[in-house]
C-alpha positions as CSV (number, residue, x, y, z in Angstrom):
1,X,0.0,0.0,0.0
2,X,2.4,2.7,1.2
3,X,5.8,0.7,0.3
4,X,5.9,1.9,-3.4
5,X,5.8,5.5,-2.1
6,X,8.2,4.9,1.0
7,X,10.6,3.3,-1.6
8,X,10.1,5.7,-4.4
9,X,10.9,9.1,-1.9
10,X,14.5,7.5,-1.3
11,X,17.7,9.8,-1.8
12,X,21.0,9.4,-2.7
13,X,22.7,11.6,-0.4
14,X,25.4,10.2,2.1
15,X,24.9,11.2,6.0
16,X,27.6,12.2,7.9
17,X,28.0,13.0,11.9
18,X,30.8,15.3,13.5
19,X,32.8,13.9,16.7
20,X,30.0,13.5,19.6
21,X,31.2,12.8,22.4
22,X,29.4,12.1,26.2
23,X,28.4,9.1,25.9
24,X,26.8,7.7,28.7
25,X,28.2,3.8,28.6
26,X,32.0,2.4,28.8
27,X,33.1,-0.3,26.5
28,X,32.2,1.1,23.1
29,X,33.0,-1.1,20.2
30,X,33.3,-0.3,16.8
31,X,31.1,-1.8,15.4
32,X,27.3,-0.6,15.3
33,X,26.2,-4.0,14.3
34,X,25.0,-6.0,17.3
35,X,24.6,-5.1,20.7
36,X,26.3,-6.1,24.1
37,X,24.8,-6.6,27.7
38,X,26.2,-4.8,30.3
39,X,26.4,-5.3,34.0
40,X,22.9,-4.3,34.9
41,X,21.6,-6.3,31.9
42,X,20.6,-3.6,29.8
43,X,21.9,-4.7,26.0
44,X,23.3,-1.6,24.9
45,X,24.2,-0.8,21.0
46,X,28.0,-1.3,20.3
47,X,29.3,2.3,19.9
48,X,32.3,3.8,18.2
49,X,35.0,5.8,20.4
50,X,33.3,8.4,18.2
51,X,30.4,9.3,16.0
52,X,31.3,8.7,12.5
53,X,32.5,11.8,9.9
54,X,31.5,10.0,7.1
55,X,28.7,7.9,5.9
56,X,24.6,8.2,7.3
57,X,23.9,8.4,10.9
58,X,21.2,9.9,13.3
59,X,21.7,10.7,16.7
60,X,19.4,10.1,19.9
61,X,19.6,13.5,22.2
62,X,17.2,12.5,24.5
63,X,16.3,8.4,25.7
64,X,14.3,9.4,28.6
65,X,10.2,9.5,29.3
66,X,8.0,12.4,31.7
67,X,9.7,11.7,34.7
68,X,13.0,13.5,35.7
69,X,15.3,10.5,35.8
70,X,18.9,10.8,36.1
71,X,20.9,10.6,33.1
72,X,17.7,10.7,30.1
73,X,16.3,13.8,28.5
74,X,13.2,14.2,27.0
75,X,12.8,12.6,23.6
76,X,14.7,14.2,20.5
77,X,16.6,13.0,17.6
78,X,19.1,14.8,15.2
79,X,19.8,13.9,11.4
80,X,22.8,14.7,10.1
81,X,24.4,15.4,6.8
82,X,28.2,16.0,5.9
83,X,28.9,17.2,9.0
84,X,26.1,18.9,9.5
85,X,23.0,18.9,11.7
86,X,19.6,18.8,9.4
87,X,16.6,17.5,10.8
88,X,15.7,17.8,14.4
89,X,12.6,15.1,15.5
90,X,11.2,15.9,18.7
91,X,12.7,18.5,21.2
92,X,12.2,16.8,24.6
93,X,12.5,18.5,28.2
94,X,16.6,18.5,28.3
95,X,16.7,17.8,25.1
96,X,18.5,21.7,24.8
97,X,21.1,20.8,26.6
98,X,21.9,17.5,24.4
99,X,21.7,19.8,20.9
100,X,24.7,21.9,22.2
101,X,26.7,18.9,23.3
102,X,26.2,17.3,19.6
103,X,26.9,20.6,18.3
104,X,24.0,21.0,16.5
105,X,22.7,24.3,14.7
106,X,20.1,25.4,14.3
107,X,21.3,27.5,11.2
108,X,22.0,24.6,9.3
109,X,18.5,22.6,9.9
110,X,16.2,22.1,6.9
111,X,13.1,21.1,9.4
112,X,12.1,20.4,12.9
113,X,9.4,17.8,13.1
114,X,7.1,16.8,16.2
115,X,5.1,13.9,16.8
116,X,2.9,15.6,19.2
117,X,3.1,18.5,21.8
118,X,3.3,16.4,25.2
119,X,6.4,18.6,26.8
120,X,8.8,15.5,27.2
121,X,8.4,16.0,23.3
122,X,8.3,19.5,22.8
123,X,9.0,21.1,25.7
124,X,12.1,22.5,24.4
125,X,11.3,24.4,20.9
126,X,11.5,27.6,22.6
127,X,15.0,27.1,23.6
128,X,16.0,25.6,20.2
129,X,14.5,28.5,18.5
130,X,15.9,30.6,20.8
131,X,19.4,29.7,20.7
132,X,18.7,29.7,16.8
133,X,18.3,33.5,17.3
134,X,21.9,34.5,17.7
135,X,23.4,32.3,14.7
136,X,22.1,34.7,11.8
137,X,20.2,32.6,9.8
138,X,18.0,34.2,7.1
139,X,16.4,31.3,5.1
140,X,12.9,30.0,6.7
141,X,12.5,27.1,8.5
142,X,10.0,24.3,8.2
143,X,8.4,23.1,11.3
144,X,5.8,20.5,11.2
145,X,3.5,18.3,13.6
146,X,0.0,17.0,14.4
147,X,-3.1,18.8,13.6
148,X,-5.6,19.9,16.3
149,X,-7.6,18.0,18.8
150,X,-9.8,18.5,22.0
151,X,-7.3,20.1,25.1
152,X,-4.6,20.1,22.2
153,X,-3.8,22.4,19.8
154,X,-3.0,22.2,16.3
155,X,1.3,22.8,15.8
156,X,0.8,26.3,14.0
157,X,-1.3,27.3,17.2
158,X,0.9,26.1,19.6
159,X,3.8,28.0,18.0
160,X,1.9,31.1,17.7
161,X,0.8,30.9,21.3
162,X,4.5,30.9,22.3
163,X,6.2,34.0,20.0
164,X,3.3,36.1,19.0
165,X,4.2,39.3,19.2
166,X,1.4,40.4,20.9
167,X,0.5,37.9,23.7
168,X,3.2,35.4,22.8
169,X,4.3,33.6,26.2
170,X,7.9,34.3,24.4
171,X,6.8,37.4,22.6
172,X,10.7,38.2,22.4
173,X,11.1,36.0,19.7
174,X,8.0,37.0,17.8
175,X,10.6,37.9,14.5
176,X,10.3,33.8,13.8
177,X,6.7,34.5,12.9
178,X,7.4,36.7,10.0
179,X,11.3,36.9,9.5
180,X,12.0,39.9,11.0
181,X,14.3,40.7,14.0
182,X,17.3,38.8,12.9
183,X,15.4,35.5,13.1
184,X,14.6,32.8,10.3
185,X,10.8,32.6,9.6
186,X,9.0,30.2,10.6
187,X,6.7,28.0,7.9
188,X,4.6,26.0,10.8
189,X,2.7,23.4,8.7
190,X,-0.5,21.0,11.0
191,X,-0.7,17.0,9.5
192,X,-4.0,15.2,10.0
193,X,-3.6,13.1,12.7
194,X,-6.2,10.9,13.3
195,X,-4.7,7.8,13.5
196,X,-8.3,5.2,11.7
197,X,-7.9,7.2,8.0
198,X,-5.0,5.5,7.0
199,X,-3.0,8.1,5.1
200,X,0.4,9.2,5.3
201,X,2.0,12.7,4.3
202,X,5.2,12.9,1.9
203,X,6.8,16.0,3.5
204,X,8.5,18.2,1.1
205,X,11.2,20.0,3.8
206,X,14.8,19.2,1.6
207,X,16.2,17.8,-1.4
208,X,18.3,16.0,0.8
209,X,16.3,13.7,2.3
210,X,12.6,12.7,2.3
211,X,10.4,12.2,5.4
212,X,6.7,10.3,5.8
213,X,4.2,11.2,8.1
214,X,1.6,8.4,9.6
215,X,-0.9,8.9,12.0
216,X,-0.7,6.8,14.8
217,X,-2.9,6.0,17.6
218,X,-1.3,8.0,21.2
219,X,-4.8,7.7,23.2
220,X,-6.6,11.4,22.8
221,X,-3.6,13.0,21.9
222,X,-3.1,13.8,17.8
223,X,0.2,12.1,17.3
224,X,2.4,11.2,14.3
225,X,5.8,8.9,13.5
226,X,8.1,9.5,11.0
227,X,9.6,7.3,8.6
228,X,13.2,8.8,7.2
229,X,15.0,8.0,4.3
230,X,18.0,8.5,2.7
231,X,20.6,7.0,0.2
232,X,18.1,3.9,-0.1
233,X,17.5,3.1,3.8
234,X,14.9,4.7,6.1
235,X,14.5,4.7,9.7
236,X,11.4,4.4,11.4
237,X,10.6,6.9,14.3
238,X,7.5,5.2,15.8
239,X,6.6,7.7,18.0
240,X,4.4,7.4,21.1
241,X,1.9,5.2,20.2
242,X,-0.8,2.6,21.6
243,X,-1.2,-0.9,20.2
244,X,-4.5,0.4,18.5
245,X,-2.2,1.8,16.0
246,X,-3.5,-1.0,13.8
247,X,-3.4,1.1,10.6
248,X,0.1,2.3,11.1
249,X,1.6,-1.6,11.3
250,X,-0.4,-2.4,8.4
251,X,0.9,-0.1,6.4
252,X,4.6,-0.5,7.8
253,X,4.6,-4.6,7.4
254,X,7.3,-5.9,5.7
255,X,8.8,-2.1,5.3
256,X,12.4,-3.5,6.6
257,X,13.6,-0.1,7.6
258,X,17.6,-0.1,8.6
259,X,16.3,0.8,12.6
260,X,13.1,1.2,14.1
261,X,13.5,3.0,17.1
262,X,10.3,1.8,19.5
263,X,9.2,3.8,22.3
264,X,9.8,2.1,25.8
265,X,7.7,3.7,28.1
266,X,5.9,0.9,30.1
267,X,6.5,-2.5,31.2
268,X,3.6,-5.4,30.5
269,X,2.2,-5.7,34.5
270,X,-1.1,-4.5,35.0
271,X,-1.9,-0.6,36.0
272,X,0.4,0.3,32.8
273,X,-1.5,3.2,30.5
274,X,-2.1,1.1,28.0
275,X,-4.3,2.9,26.0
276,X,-1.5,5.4,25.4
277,X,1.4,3.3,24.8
278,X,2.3,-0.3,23.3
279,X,3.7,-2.5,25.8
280,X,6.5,-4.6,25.2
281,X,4.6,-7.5,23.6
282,X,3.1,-5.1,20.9
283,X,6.5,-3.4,20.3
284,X,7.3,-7.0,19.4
285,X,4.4,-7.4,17.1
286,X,5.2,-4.5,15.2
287,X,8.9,-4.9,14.7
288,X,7.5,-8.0,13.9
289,X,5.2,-7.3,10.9
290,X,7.9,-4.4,9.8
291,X,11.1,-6.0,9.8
292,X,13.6,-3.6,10.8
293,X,17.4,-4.6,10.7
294,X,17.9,-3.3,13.9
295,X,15.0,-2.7,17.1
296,X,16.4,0.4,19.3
297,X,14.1,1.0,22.2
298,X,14.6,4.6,23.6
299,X,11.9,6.7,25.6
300,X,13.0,4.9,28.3
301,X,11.6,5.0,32.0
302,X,13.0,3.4,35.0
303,X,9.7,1.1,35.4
304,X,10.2,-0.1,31.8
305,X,13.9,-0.6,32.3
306,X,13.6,-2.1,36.0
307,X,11.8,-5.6,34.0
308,X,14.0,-5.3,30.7
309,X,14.2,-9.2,31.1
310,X,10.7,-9.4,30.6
311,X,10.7,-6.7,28.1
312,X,13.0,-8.6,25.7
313,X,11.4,-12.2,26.5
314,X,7.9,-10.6,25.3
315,X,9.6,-8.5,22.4
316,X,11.1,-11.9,21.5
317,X,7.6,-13.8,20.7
318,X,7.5,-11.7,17.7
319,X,11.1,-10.2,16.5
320,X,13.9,-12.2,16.7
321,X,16.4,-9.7,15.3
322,X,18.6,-7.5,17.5
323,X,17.4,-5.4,19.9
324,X,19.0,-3.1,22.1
325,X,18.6,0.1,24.5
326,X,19.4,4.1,23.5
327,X,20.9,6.4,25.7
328,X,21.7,9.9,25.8
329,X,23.7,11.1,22.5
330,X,23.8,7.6,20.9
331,X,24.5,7.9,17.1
332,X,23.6,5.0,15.1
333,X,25.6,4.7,11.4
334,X,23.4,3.0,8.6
């Protein structure tokens, strides 16, 4: 259904990721191809001394969930091209912090993308945009996330209700809104998000990459992931999502993406809000039906992490490739 579109939006442009150091783990390989348990039984992703200069990668800035645990900022991820930073996914609570130690730009980002407005997902635009303010770029910049949705507004709303110039909650950055005061402008752009009509969005936001929208199902909260690709492998950005995101894995099966990163935010006991996220067992059924090289499970909370035993064994019924954990400033080569 979707796969002659996913395959036909594929690029030819190499990825490359400047020195990124900070890693959270000891013991990094160098080879990003299978994963290695550690003391506390967590399998972690063999890392090299150093992100890679050459070649495709994309970073995680943030592993971590709601909950201020040590160590994890909120959600975010960073594409990067030839050395330089190009797609931000998600700016977590922390997440800030993690963009300055990747040495990321906002200058040199085609878009930002969201996959909904909960704050350990977006909690930090206002401090990428405003650290975006003092690095002179001119060009506009594309921003994009779900459309509207009772208690949650749609992306362009939420952005206006933080820099308006008049009324903004950060009215001192009201030049994003219309290019003026030194700062890039802003083209804010809503995606259907209702997660039953079964469409996906190609995204038009560079000529060096190409980026699909889907739905998914996140309880009452509009909510998309993103499917990335470039030189002729994508990765998979699930997203938070509930195991009622039936449309979303039928549409994904058999997509064999290079990495799905799955969102790990509860463990499979009862008393788990499962009506907003999958648990273990359905993170396994959908790697299962897509067929990813590689399973990263990131979003990470300590009640998820705490029963990672039982995590894998359930992930296990349905994916039997490799599977492993993301920490803070992880970069993943493809």
């Amino acid at each position: 259904m979707a796969g002659s579109l996913r395959f036909a939006l594929t690029l030819s442009v190499a990825l490359a990721l400047p020195g990124c150091g900070w890693l959270a783990f000891e013991d990094k390989s160098t080879s990003p191809e299978s994963s290695q348990t550690g003391n506390d039984g967590i399998p972690r992703a063999e890392q090299p001394a150093n992100c890679p200069t050459t070649g495709a990668a994309l970073q995680v800035l943030g592993s971590g969930g709601p909950i201020a645990e040590a160590g994890r900022a909120g959600t975010s991820y960073l594409l990067w091209i030839d050395g330089e930073a190009k797609l931000l996914i998600d700016a977590g609570s922390g997440s800030f912090l993690r963009f300055a130690e990747a040495g990321g730009k906002v200058a040199s980002l085609d878009a930002i993308l969201l996959t909904h407005l909960h704050a350990d997902h977006a909690g930090d635009v206002i401090d990428i945009l405003n650290t975006g303010g003092f690095e002179g770029r001119t060009e506009p910049l594309t921003l994009v996330g779900p459309g509207e949705a009772p208690r949650f507004p749609a992306t362009s709303e939420f952005i206006e209700r933080l820099i308006a110039k008049e009324g903004g909650a950060f009215a001192y950055n009201g030049g994003y809104g219309d290019g003026t005061e030194g700062k890039a402008q802003l083209e804010v752009r809503d995606i259907p998000s209702f997660a039953g009509n079964g469409e996906l969005t190609p995204l038009d936001v560079s000529n060096d990459f190409s980026v699909i929208a889907y739905p998914v199902d996140h309880g009452p909260v509009p909510a998309l992931a993103y499917e990335i690709d470039v030189g002729g492998k994508s990765v998979v950005i699930a997203g938070d999502q509930s195991g009622r995101s039936v449309v979303f894995q039928m549409m994904m099966e058999d997509a064999s993406p290079a990495i799905l990163f799955a969102h790990h935010v509860i463990n499979g006991e009862d008393g788990q809000p499962r009506g907003l996220h999958r648990t273990p067992a359905q993170i396994g059924e959908l790697a299962g039906a897509m067929k990813p090289q590689r399973l990263i499970l990131t979003h990470n909370m300590e009640r998820s992490l705490s029963r990672i035993d039982d995590s894998l064994n359930a992930i296990g019924q349905s994916y039997s490739g490799d599977v492993s954990v993301a920490a803070d400033l992880d970069c993943y080569a493809l």
